[in-house]
C-alpha positions in Angstrom: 5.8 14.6 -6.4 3.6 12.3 -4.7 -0.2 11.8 -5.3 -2.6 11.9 -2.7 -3.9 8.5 -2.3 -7.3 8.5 -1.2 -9.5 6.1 1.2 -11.4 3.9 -1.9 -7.9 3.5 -3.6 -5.9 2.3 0.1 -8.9 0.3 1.0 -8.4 -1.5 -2.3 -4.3 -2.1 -1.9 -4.7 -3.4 1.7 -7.9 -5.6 0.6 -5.8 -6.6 -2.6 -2.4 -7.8 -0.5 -4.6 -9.9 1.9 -6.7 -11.7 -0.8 -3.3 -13.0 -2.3 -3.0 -14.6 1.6 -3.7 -14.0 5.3 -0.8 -11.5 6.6 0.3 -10.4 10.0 0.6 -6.6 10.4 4.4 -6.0 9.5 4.4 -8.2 6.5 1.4 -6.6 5.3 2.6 -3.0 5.6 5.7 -4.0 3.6 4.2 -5.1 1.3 2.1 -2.0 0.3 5.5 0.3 1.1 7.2 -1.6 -1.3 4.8 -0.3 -4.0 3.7 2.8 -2.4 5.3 5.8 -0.6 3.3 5.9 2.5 3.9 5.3 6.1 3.1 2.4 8.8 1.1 4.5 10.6 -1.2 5.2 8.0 -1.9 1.7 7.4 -3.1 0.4 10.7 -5.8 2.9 11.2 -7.0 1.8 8.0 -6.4 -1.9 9.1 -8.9 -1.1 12.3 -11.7 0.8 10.4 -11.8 -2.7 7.6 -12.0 -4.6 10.7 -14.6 -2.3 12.2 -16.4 -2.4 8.8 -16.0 -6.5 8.8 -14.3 -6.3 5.8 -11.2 -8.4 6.8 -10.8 -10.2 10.4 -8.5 -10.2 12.9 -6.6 -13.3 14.8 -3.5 -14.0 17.0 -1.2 -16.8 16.2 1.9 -17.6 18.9 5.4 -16.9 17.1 8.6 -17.1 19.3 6.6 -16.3 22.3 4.6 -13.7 21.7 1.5 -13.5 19.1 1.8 -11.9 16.0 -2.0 -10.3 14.6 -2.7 -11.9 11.4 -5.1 -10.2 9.3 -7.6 -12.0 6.5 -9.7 -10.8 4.1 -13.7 -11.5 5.0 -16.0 -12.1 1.9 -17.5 -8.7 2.6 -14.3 -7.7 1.7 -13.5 -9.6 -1.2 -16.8 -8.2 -2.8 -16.1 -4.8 -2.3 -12.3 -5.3 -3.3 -14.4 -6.9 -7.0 -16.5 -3.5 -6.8 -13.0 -1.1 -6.3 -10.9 -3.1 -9.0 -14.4 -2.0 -10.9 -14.4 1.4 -10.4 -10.1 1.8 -10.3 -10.4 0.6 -14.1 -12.8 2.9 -15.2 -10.8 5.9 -13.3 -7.4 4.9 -15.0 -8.7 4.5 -18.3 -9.9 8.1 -17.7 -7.2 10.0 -16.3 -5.1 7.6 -19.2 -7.2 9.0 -21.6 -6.7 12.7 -20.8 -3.2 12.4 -20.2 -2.2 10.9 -23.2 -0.2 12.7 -25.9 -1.4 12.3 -29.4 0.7 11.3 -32.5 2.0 15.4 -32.7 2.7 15.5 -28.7 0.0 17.5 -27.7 -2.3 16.2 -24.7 -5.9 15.2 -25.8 -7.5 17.7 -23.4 -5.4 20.8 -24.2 -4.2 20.3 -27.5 
C-alpha cells in the first residue's frame, strides 16, 4: 500500500533534493524515485508550477551537444522549503504519536 503524497509534502522533496545542489531534470527525478514510489511524469509538472511560483529557476547548460535543463532552488524557495520541514515535523510527530503502540500493544488512539 502506497500513501497518497500530497502537493505540500512533493513540493518539499523536490525543493529538498535541489537545495543539496542544482540538478538537471533526470538526475533530479532519480533521485526522489529512489526514495519514493512515484512516476517521472508527476514530477515535471510539479517542476513547472515551482518555476511558475519562482520557487526554483530554470537554465540550459550544453552537454554532448545538446542542453540539459538544470534546475536550482530560488531563495523563495529555500524559505518555503524552512516553513514545510516546519510543518512536516509537527505532522509526523502527530500521526507518530497516534500510531504508536503502548507498552501492552494497544495503539494510543484505540486502546
Amino acid at each position: 500500500m502506497a500513501f497518497a503524497m500530497g502537493t505540500q509534502l512533493l513540493d518539499g522533496c523536490v525543493l529538498a533534493v535541489l537545495s543539496r545542489g542544482d540538478a538537471y531534470g533526470y538526475v533530479l527525478t532519480q533521485q526522489v524515485k529512489e526514495r519514493l514510489d512515484i512516476s517521472e511524469s508527476t514530477l515535471y509538472p510539479v517542476l513547472r508550477r515551482l518555476q511558475r511560483e519562482q520557487l526554483l529557476t530554470v537554465y540550459d547548460r550544453p552537454y554532448q551537444g545538446r542542453n540539459r535543463r538544470y534546475y536550482a532552488i530560488t531563495p523563495p524557495g529555500q524559505g518555503y522549503l524552512t516553513q514545510l520541514r516546519g510543518e512536516w515535523v509537527r505532522f509526523r510527530d502527530g500521526v507518530d504519536w497516534i500510531l504508536k503502540e503502548d507498552g501492552h500493544g494497544q495503539d494510543h488512539l484505540f486502546g
